[in-house]
Residue, then its C-alpha position, 0 to 999 in steps of 0.5 A: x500500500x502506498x504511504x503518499x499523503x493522498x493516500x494515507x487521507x483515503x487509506x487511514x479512514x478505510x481502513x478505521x471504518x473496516x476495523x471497526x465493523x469487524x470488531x464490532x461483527x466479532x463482540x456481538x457475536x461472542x457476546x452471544x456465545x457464539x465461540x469459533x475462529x470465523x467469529x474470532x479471526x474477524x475481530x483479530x484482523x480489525x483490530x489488526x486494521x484500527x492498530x494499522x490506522x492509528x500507526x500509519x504515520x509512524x510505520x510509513x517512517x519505519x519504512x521510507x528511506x534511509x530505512x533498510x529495504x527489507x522493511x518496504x519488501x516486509x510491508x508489501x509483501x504481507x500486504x500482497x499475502x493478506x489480498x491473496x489470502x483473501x481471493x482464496x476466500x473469495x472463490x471458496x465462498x463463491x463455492x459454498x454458497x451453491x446449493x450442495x443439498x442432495x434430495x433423498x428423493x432421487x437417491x432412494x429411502x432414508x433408512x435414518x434421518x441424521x440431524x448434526x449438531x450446531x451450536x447450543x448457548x444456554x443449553x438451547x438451540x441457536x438460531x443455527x441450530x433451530x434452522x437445521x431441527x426445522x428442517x429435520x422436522x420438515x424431512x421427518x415427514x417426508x419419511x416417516x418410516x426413518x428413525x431420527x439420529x440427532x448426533x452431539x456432544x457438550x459444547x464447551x464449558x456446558x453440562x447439556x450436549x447438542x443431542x440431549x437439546x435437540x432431541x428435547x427440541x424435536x419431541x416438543x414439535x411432536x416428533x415420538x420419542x420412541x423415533x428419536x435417537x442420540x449420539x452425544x460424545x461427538x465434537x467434530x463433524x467426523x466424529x458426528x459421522x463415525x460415532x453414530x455408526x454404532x448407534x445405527x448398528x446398537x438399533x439394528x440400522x445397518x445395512x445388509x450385504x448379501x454377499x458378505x452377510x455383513x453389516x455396514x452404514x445405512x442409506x442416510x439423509x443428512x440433515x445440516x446448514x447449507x454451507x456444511x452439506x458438501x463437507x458432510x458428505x464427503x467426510x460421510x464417503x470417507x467413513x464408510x457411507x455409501x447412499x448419502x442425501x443431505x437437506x441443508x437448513x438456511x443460514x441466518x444472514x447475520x451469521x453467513x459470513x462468519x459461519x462460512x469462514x470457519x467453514x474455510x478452515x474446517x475444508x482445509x483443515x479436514x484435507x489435511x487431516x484426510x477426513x475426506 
């Protein structure tokens, strides 16, 4: 960026005013519990920006001559890293935002209904979490002859899990509690995935092949937040399901960006784990 006078009128301000929204963006929504990197990392680059403003002046001197060059090659070059980081983020929302929802419909009978967990402050459905019982309840019945699994454990610092508030959510809206199943250690999507095979299989859910006389995973409808289904099911293949829909909830709008970006780092994060 450059440090002549008319730019620093241009670039002080914007860069204050972006900052401040950030941060702002950031408070408000741990204020309400709500404790991830796509809610952190905001705050942390505006305050990085309402540092960088209140700075310019002095950082402008730190870096114009006689002062070494790799001070001036320092500052363009984390400049030029931030905007690249940035086009990345650009193509990848570009990229969550399609619809990845898969209709059960066309892949044939839900044997289960597996409805991931989602925030819960307070012990209740966040809105995030209320969107995806919505949906489940709205698949429910489509397919009622699907046992539901409601699949999470404790967020931290809670004594409630995920699974216990949304089974306690479902049943309130009518679903029978002899239809509802949980699985509530789970603190991860692949761990959502993986943890509630045995809970199909404990129910007498898995599949059967023929050719083997063995069980595995069932055909399954994922149910989850519309940004979240592609990961779903590709974590989903690479633990063993075969016949995978997904129905994906609305993302509140005050919350999209936020949830999209943790889910940037979540993709990256799984590839190098190989979760997919």
């Amino acid at each position: 960026m450059s440090g002549s006078p008319r730019s620093a009128r241009i670039l002080r301000p914007a860069l204050a005013l972006i900052g401040a929204l950030l941060l702002l963006d950031s408070i408000a929504l741990l204020a309400t519990g709500r404790f991830h990197f796509g809610v952190v990392l905001p705050g942390l680059i505006g305050a990085a920006f309402l540092w960088l403003a209140w700075r310019w002046s002095a950082l402008q001197h730190w870096r114009a001559p006689p002062a070494p060059r790799w001070r001036g090659w320092l500052w363009r070059a984390g400049w030029v890293g931030f905007f690249a980081w940035l086009a990345s983020v650009a193509l990848f929302f570009g990229l969550i935002g399609a619809d990845h929802s898969v209709d059960a419909r066309k892949t044939g009978a839900p044997a289960v209904i597996l409805v991931l967990g989602s925030g819960t402050p307070n012990c209740a459905a966040s809105s995030t979490l209320a969107a995806r019982l919505d949906v489940a309840l709205a698949q429910a019945a489509l397919w009622p002859q699907a046992p539901v699994l409601v699949s999470g454990g404790p967020d931290f610092g809670r004594q409630c899990t995920e699974a216990g508030v949304m089974a306690e959510y479902l049943r309130a809206r009518g679903i029978n509690e002899r239809r509802l199943l949980q699985e509530p250690q789970s603190t991860s999507t692949e761990e959502n995935l993986r943890f509630s095979l045995p809970v199909m299989a404990a129910h007498g859910l898995m599949s059967q092949d023929p050719a083997t006389s063995r069980g595995g995973p069932p055909p399954v409808l994922i149910v989850t937040s519309d940004f979240h289904a592609l990961r779903a099911r590709l974590i989903a293949y690479r633990a063993g399901y075969r016949q995978v829909a997904s129905a994906g909830a609305p993302t509140p709008l005050y919350l999209r960006y936020n949830a999209w970006l943790r889910e940037y780092f979540a993709f990256g994060s799984g590839w190098l784990l190989k979760e997919f």
